[in-house]
PDB file as gemmi writes it, atoms N, CA and C in Angstrom:
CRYST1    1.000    1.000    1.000  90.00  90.00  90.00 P 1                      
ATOM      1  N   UNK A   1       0.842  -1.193   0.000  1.00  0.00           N  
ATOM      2  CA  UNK A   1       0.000   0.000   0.000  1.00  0.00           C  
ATOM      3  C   UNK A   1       0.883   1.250   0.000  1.00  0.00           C  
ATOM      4  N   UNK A   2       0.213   2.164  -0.851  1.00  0.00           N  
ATOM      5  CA  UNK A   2       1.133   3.369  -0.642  1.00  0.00           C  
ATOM      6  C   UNK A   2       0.601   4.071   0.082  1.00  0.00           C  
ATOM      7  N   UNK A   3       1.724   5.303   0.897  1.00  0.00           N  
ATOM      8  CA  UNK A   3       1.428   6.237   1.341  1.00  0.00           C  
ATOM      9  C   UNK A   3       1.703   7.696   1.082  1.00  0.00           C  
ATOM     10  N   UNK A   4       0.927   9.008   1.410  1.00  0.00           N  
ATOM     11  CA  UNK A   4       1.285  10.112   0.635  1.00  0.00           C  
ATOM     12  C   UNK A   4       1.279  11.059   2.222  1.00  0.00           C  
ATOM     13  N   UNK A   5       2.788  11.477   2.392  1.00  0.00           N  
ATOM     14  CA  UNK A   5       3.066  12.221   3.420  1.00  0.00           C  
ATOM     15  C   UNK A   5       2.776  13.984   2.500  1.00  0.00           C  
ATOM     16  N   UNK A   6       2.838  14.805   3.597  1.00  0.00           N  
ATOM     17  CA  UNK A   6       3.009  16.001   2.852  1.00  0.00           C  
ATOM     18  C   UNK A   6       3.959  16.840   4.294  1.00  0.00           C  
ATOM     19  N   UNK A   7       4.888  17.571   3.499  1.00  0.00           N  
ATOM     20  CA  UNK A   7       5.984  17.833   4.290  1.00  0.00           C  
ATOM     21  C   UNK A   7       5.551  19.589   5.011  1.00  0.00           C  
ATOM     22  N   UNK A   8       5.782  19.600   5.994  1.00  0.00           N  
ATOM     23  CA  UNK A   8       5.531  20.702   6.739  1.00  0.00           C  
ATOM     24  C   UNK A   8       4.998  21.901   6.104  1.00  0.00           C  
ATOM     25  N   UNK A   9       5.662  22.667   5.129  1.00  0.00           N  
ATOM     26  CA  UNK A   9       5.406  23.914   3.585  1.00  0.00           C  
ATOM     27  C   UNK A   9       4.718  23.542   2.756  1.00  0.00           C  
ATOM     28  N   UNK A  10       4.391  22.331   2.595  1.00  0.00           N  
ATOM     29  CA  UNK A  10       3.327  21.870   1.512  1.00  0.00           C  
ATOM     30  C   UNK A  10       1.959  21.817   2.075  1.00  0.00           C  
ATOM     31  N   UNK A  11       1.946  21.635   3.511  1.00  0.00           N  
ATOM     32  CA  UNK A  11       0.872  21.045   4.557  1.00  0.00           C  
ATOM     33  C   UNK A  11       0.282  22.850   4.499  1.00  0.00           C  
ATOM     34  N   UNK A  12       1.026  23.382   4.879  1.00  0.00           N  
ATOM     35  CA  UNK A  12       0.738  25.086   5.184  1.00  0.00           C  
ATOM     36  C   UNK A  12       0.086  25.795   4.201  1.00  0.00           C  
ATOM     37  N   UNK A  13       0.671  25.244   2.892  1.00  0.00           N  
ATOM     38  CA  UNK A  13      -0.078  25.744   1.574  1.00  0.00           C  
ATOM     39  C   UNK A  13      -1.335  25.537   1.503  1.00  0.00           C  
ATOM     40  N   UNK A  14      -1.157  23.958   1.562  1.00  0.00           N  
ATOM     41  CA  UNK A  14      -2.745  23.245   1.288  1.00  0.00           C  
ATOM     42  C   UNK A  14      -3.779  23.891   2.540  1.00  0.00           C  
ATOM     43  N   UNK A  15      -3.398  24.473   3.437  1.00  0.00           N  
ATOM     44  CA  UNK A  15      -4.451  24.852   4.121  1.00  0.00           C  
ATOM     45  C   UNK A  15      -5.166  26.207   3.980  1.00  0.00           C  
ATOM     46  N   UNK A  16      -4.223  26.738   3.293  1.00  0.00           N  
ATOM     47  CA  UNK A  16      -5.012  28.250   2.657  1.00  0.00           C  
ATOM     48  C   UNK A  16      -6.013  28.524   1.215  1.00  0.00           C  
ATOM     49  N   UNK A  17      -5.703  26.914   0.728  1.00  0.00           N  
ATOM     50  CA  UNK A  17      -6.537  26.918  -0.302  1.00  0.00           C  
ATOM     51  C   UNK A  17      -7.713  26.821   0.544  1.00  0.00           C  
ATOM     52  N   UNK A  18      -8.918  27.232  -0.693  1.00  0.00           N  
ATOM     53  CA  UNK A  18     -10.345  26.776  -0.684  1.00  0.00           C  
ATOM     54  C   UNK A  18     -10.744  25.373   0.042  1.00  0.00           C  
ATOM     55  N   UNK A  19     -12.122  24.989   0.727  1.00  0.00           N  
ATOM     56  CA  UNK A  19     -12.554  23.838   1.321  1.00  0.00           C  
ATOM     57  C   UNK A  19     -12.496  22.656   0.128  1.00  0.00           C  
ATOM     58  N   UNK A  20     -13.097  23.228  -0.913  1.00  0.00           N  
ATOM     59  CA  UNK A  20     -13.366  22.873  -1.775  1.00  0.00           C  
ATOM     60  C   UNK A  20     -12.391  22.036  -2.909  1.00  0.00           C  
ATOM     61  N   UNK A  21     -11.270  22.749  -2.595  1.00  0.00           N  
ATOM     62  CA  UNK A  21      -9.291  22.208  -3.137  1.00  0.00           C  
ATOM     63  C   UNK A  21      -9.004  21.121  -2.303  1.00  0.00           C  
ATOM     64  N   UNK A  22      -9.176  21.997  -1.069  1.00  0.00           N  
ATOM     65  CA  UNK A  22      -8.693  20.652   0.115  1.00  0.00           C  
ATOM     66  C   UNK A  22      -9.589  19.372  -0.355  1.00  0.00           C  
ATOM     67  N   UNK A  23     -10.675  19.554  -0.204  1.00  0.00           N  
ATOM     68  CA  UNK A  23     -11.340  17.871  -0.622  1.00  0.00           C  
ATOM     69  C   UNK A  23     -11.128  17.298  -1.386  1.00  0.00           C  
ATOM     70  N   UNK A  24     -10.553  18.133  -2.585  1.00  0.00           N  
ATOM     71  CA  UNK A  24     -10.072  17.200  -3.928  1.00  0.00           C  
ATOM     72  C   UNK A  24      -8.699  16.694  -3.766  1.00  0.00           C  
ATOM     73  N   UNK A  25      -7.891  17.625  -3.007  1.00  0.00           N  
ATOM     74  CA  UNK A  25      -6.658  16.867  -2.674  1.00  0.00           C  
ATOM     75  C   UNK A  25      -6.913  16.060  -1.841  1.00  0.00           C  
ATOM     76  N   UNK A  26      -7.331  16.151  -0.630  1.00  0.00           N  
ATOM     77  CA  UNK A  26      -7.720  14.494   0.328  1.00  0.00           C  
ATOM     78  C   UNK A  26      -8.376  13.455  -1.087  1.00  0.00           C  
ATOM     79  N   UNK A  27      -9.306  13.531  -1.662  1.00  0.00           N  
ATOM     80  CA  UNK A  27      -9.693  12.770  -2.362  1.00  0.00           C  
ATOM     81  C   UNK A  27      -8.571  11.769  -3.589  1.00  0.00           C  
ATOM     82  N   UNK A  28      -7.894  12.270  -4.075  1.00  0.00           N  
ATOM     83  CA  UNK A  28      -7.021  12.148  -4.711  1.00  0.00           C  
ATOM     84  C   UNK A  28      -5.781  11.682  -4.207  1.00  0.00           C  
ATOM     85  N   UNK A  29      -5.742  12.205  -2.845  1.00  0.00           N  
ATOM     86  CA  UNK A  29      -4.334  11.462  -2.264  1.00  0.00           C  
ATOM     87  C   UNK A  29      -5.198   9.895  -1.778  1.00  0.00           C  
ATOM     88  N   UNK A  30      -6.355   9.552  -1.646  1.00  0.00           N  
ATOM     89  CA  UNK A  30      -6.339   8.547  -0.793  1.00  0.00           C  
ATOM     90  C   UNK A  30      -6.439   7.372  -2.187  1.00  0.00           C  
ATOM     91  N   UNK A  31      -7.033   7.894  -3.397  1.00  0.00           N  
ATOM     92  CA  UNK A  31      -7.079   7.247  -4.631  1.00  0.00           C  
ATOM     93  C   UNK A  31      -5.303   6.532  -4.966  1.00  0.00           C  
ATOM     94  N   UNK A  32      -4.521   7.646  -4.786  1.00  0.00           N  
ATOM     95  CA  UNK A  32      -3.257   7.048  -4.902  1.00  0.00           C  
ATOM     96  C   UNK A  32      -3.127   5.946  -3.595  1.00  0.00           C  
ATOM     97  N   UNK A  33      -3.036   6.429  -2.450  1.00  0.00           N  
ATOM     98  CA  UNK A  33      -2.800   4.986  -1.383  1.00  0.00           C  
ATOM     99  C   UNK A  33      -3.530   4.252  -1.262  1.00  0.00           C  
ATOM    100  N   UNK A  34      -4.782   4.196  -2.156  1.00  0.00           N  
ATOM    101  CA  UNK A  34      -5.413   2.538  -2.380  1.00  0.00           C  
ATOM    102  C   UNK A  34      -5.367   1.773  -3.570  1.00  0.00           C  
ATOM    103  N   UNK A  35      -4.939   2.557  -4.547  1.00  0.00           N  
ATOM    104  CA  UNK A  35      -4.244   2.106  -5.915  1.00  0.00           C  
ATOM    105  C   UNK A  35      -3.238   2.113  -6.359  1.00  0.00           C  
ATOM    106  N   UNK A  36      -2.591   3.010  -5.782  1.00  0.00           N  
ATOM    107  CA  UNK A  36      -1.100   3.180  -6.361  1.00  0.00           C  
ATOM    108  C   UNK A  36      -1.409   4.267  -7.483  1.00  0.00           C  
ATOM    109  N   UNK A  37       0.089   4.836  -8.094  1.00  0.00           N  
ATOM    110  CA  UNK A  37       0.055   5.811  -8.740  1.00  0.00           C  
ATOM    111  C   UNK A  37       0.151   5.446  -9.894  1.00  0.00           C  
ATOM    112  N   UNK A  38       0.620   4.630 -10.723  1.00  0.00           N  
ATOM    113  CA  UNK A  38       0.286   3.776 -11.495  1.00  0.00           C  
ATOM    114  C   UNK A  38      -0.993   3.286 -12.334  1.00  0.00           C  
ATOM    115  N   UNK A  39      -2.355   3.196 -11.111  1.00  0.00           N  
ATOM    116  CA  UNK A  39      -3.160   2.829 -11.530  1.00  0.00           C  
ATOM    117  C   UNK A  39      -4.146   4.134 -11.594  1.00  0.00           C  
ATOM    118  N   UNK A  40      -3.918   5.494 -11.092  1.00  0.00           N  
ATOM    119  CA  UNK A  40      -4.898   6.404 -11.117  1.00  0.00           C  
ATOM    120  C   UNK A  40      -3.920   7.534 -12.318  1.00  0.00           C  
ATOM    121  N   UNK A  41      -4.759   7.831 -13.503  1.00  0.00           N  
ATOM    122  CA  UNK A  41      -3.999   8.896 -14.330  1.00  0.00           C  
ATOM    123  C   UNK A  41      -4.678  10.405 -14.158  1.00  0.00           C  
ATOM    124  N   UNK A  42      -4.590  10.758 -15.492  1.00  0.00           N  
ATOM    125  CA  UNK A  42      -5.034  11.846 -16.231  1.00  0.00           C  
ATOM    126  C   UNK A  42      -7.185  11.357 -15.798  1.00  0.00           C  
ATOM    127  N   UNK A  43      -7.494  12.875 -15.499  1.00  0.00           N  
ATOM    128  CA  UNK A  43      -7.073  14.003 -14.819  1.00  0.00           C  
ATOM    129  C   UNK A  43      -6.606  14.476 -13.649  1.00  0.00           C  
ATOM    130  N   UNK A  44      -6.862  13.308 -13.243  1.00  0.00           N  
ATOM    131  CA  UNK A  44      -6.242  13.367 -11.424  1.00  0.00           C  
ATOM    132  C   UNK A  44      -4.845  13.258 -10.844  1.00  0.00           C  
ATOM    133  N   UNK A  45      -3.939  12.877 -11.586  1.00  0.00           N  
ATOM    134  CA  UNK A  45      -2.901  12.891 -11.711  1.00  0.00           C  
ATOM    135  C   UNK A  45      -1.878  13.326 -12.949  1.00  0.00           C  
ATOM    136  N   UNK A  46      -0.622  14.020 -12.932  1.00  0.00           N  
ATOM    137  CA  UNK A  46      -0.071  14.019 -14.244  1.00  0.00           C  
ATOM    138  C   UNK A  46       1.856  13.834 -14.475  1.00  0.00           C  
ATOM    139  N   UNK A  47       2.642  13.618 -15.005  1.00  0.00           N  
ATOM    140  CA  UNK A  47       4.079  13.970 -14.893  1.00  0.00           C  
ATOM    141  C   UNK A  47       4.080  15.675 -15.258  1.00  0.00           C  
ATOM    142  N   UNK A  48       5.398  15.475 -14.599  1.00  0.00           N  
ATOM    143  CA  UNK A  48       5.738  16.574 -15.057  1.00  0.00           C  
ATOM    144  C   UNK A  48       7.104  17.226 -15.509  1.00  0.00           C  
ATOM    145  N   UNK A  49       8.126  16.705 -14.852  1.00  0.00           N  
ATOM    146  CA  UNK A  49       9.041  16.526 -15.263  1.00  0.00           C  
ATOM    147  C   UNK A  49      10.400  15.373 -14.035  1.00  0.00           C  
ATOM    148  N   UNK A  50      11.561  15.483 -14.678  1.00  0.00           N  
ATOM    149  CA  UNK A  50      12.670  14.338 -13.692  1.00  0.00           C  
ATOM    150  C   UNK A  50      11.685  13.301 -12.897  1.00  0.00           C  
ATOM    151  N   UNK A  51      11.401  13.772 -11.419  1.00  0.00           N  
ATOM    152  CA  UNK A  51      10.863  12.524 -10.516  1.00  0.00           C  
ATOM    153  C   UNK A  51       9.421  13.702 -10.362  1.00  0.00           C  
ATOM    154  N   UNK A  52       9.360  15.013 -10.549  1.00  0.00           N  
ATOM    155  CA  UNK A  52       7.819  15.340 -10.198  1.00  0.00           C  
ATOM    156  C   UNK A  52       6.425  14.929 -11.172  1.00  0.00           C  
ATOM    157  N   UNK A  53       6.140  14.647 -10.258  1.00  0.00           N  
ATOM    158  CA  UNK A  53       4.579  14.502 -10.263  1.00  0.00           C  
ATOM    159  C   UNK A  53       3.418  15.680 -10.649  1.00  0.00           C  
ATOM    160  N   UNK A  54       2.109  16.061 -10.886  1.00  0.00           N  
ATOM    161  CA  UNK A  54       0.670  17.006 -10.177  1.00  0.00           C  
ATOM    162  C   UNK A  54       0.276  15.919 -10.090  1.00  0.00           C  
ATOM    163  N   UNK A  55      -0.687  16.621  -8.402  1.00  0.00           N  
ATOM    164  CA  UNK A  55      -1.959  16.601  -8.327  1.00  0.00           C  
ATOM    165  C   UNK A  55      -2.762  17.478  -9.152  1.00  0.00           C  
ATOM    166  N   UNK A  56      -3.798  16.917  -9.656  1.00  0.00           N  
ATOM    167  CA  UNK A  56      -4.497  18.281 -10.477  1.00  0.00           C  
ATOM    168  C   UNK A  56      -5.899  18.349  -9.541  1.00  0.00           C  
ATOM    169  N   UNK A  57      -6.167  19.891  -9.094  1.00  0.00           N  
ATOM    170  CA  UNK A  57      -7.249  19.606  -8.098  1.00  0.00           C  
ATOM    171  C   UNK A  57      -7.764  21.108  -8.859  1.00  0.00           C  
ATOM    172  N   UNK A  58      -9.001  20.845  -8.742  1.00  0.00           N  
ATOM    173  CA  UNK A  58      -9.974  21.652  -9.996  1.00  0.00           C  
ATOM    174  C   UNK A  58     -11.198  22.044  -8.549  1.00  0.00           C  
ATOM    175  N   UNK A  59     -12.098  23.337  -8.351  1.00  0.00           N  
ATOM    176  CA  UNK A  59     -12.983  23.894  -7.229  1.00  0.00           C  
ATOM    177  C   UNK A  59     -13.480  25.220  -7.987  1.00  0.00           C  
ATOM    178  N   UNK A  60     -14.498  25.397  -7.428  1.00  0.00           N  
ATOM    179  CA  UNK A  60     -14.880  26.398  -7.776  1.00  0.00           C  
ATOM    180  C   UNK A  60     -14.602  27.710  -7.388  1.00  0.00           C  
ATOM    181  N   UNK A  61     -13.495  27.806  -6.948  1.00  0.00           N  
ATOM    182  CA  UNK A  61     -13.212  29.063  -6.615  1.00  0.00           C  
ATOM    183  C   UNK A  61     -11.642  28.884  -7.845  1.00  0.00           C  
ATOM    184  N   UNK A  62     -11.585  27.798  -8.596  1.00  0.00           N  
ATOM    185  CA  UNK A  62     -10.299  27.643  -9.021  1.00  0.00           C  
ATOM    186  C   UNK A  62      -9.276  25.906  -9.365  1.00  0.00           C  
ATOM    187  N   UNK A  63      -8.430  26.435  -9.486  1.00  0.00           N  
ATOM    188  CA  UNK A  63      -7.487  25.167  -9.839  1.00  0.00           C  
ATOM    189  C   UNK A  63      -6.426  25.593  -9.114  1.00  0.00           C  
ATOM    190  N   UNK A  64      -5.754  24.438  -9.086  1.00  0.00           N  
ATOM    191  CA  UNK A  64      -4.688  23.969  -7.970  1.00  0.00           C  
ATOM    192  C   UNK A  64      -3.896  23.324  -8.204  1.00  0.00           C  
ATOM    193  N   UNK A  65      -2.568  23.289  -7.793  1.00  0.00           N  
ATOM    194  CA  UNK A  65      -1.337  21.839  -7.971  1.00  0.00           C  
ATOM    195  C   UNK A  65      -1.065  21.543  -7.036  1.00  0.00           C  
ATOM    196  N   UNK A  66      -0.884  20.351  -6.578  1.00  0.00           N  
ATOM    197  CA  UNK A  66       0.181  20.167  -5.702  1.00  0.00           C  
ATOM    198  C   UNK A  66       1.219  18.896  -6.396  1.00  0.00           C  
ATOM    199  N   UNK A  67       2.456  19.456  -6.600  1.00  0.00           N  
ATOM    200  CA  UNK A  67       3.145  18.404  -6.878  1.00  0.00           C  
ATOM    201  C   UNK A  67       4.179  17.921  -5.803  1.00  0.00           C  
ATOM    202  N   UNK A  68       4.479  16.595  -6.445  1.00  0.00           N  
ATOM    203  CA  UNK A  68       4.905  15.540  -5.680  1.00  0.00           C  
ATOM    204  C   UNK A  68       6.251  14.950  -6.198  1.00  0.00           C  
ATOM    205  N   UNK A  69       6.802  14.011  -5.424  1.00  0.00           N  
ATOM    206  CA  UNK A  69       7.474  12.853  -5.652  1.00  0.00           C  
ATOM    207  C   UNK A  69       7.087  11.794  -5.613  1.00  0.00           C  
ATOM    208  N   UNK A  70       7.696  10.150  -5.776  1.00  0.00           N  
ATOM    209  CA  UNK A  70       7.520   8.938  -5.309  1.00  0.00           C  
ATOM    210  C   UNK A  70       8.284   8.716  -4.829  1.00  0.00           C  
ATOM    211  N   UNK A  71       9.038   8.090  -3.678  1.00  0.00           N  
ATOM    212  CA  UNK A  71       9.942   7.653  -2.517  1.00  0.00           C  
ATOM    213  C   UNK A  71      10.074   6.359  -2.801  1.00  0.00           C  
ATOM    214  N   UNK A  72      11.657   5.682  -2.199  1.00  0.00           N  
ATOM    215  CA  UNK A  72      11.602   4.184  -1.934  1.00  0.00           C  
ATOM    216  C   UNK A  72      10.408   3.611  -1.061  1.00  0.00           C  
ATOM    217  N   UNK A  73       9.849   2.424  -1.024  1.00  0.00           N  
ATOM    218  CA  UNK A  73       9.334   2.193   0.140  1.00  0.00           C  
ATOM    219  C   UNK A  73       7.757   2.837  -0.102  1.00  0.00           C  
ATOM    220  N   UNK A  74       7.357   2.837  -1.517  1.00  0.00           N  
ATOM    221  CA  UNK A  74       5.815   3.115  -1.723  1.00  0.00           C  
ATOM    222  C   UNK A  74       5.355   4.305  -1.233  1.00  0.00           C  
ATOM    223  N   UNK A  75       6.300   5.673  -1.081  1.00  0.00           N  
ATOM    224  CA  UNK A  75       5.855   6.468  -0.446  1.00  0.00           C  
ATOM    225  C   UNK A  75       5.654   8.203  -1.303  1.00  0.00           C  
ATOM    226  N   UNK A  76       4.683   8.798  -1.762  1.00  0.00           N  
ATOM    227  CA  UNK A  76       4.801   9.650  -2.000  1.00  0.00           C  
ATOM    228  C   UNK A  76       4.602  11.068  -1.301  1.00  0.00           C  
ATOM    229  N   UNK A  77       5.435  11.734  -1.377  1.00  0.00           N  
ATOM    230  CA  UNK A  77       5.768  13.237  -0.920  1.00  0.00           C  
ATOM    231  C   UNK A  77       5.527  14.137  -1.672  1.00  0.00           C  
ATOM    232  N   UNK A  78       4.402  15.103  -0.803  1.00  0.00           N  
ATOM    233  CA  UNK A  78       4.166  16.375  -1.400  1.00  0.00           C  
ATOM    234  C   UNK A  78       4.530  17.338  -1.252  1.00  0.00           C  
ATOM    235  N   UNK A  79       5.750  18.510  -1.916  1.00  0.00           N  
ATOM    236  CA  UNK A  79       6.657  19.141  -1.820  1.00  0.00           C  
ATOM    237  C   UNK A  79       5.763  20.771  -2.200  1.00  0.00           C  
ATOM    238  N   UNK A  80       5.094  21.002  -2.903  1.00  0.00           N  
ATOM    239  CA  UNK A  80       4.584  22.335  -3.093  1.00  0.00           C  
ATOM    240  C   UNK A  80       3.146  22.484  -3.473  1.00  0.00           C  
ATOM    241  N   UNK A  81       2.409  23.242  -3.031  1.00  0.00           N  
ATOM    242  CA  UNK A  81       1.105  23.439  -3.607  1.00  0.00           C  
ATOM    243  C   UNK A  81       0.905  24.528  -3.781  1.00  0.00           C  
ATOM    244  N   UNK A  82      -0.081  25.146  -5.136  1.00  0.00           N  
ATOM    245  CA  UNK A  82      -0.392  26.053  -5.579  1.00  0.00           C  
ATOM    246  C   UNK A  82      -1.657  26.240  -6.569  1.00  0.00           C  
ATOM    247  N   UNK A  83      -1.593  27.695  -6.273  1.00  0.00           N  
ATOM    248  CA  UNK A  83      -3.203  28.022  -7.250  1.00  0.00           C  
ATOM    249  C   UNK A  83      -2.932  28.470  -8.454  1.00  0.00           C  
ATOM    250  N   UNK A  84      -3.036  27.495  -9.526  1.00  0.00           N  
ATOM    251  CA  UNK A  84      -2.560  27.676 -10.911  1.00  0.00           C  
ATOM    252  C   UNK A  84      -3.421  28.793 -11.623  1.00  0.00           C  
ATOM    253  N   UNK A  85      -2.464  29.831 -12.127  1.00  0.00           N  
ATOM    254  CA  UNK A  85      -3.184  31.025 -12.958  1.00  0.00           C  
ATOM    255  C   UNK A  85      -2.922  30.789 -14.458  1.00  0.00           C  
ATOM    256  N   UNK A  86      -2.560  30.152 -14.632  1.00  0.00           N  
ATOM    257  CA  UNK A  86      -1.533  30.293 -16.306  1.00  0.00           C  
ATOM    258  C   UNK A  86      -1.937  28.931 -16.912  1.00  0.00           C  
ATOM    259  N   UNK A  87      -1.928  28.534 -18.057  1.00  0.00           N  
ATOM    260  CA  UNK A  87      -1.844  27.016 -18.803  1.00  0.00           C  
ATOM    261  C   UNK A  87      -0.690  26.256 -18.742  1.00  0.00           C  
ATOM    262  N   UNK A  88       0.450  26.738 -18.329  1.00  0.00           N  
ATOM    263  CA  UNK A  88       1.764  25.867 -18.199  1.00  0.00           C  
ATOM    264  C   UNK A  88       1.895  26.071 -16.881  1.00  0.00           C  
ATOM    265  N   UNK A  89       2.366  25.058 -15.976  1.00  0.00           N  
ATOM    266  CA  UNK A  89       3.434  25.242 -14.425  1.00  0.00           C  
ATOM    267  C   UNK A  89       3.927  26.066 -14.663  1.00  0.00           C  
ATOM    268  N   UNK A  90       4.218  27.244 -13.702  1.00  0.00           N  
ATOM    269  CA  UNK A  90       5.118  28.089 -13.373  1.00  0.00           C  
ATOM    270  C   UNK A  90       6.478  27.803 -13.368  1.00  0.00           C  
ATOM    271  N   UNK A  91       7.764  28.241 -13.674  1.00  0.00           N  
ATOM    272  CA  UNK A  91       8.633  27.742 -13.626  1.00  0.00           C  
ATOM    273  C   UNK A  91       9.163  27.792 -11.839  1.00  0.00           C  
ATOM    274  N   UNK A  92       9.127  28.581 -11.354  1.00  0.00           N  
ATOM    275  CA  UNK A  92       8.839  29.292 -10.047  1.00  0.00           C  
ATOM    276  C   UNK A  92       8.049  27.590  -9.134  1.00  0.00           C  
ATOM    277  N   UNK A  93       7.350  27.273  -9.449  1.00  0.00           N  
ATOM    278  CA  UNK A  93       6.523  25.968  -8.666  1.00  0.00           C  
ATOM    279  C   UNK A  93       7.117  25.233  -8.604  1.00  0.00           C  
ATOM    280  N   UNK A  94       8.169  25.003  -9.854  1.00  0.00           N  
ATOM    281  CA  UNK A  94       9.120  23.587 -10.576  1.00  0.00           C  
ATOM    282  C   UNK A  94       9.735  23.944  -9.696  1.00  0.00           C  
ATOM    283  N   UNK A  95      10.786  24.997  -9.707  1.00  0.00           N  
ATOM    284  CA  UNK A  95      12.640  25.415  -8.744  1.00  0.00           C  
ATOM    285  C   UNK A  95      11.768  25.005  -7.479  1.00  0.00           C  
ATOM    286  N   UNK A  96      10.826  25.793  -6.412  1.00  0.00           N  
ATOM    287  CA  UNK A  96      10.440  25.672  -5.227  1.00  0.00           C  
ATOM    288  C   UNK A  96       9.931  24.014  -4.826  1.00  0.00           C  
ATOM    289  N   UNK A  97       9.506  23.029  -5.422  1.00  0.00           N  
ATOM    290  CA  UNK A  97       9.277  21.836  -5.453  1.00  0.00           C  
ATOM    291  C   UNK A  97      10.507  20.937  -5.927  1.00  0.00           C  
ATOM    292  N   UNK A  98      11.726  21.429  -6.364  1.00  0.00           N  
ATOM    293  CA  UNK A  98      12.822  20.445  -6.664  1.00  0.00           C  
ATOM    294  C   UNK A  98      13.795  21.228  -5.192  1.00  0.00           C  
ATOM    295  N   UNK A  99      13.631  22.508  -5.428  1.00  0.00           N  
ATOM    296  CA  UNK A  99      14.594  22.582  -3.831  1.00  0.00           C  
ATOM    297  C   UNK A  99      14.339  22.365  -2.940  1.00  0.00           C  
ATOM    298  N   UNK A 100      12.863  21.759  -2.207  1.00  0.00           N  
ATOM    299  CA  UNK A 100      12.389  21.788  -1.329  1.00  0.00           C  
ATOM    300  C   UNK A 100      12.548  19.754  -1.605  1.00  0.00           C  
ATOM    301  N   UNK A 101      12.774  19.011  -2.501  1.00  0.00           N  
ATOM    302  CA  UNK A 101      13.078  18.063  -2.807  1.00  0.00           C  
ATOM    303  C   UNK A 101      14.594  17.641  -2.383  1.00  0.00           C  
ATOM    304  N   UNK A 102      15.602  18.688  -2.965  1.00  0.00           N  
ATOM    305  CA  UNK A 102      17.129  18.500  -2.423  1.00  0.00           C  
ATOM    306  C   UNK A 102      17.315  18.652  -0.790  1.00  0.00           C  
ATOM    307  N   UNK A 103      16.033  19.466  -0.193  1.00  0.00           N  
ATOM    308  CA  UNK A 103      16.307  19.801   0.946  1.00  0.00           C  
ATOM    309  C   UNK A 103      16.384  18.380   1.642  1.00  0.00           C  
ATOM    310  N   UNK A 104      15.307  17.859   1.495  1.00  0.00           N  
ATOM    311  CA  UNK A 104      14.761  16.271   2.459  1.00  0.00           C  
ATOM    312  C   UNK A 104      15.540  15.401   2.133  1.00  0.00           C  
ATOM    313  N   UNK A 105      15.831  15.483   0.939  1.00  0.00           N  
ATOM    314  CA  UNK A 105      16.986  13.892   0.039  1.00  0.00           C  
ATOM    315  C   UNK A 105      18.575  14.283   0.816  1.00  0.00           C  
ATOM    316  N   UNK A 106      18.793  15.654   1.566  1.00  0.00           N  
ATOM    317  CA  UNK A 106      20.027  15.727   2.331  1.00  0.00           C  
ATOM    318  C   UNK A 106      19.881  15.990   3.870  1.00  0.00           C  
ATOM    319  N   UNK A 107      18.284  15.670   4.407  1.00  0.00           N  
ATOM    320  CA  UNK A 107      18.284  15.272   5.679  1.00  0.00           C  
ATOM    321  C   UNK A 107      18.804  14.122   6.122  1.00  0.00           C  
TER     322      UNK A 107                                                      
END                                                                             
């Protein structure tokens, strides 16, 4: 079974979104730890680039990312979340979700 931690700055994000974000991300993270990531795609999930991941979380006040990693040991980590304004990731989301990636991989 997998599991989907979310790391202290990612946890903080997700709580300023909308009720409405939050449920789609709970919803979506629990789809991955009862299926695996593997078995849940597009739209609920997407690549994005090296080892990141989206969540794609869609509300009516808006859209949302939170992207991720996959870990040894069945575990995925959520490194940044955000309220998508634009049709492409920010490049800005990418750097803050891969440094916040180097940070933990050198704890």
């Amino acid at each position: 079974m997998w599991t989907v931690q979310v790391i202290p700055l990612a946890e903080t994000e997700l709580m300023t979104m909308p009720a409405d974000i939050q449920a789609r991300f709970v919803h979506i993270a629990q789809m991955l730890q009862e299926f695996g990531p593997q078995a849940v795609g597009l739209p609920h999930i997407r690549f994005l680039q090296d080892k990141l991941w989206e969540m794609r979380m869609k509300g009516r006040d808006g859209i949302a990312r939170a992207i991720y990693v996959a870990q040894t040991g069945k575990q995925l980590v959520v490194l940044h979340v955000f309220i998508k304004k634009t049709e492409k990731t920010p490049c800005r989301a990418l750097k803050t979700a891969a440094e916040r990636l180097r940070r933990i991989n050198n704890e």
